[in-house]
C-alpha positions as CSV (number, residue, x, y, z in Angstrom):
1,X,127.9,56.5,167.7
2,X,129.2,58.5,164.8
3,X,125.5,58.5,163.6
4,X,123.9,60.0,166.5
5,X,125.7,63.5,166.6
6,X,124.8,63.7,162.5
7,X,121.2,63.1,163.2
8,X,120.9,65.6,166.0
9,X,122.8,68.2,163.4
10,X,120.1,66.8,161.0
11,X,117.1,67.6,163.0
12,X,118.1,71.3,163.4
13,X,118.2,72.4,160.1
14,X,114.4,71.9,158.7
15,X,113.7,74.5,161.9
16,X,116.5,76.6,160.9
17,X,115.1,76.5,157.1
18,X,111.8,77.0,158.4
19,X,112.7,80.5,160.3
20,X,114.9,81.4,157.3
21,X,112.2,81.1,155.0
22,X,110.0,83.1,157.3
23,X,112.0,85.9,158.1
24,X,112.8,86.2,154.1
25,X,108.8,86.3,153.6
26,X,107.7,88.7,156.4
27,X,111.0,91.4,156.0
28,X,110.2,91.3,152.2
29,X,110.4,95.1,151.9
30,X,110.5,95.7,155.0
31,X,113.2,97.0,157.1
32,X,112.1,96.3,160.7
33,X,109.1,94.0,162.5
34,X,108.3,93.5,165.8
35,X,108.0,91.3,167.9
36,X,104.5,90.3,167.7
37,X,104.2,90.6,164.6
38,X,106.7,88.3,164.1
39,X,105.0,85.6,166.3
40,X,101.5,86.5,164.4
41,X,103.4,85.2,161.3
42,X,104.9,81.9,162.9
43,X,101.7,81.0,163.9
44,X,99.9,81.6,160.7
45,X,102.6,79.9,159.0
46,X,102.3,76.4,161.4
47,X,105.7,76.8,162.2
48,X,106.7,73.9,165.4
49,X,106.0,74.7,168.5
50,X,110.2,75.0,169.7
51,X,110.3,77.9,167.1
52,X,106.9,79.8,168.3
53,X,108.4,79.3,172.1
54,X,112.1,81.3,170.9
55,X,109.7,84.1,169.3
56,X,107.4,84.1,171.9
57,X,110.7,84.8,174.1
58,X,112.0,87.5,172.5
59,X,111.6,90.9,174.1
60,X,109.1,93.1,172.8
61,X,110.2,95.7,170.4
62,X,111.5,95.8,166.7
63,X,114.2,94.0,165.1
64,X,116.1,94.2,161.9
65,X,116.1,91.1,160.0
66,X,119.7,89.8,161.2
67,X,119.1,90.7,164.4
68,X,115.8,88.8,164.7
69,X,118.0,86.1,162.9
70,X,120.6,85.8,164.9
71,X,118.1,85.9,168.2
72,X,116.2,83.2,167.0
73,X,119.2,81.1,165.6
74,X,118.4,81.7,161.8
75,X,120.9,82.5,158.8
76,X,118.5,85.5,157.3
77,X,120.5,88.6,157.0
């Protein structure tokens, strides 16, 4: 039973390296993106559909990278 609660810890993290790795891409001398354009990004970069449905939920406007991070459930910042 043990097993269960590490596999549901396990299936969260290639979605929370996947965000991380965006956000470090697309703020990449940047200091703040919106919204859309952050969505634009996830969807040119495949990401799964549970992470395009938390930035397709996020108000409109612009976000600094640990904001958008800690939004979204990412470690970027």
């Amino acid at each position: 039973m043990g097993g269960v609660s590490e596999d549901a810890s396990v299936t969260e993290q290639p979605d929370s390296r996947l965000l991380d790795e965006l956000l470090d891409d697309i703020y990449h001398g940047q200091e703040r993106i919106s919204q859309v354009d952050i969505y634009r990004r996830a969807v040119a970069a495949e990401l799964p559909a549970q992470l395009l449905a938390r930035i397709a939920a996020l108000p409109q406007g612009e976000y600094a990278v640990d904001e958008a991070a800690d939004l979204l459930g990412g470690t970027a910042g």
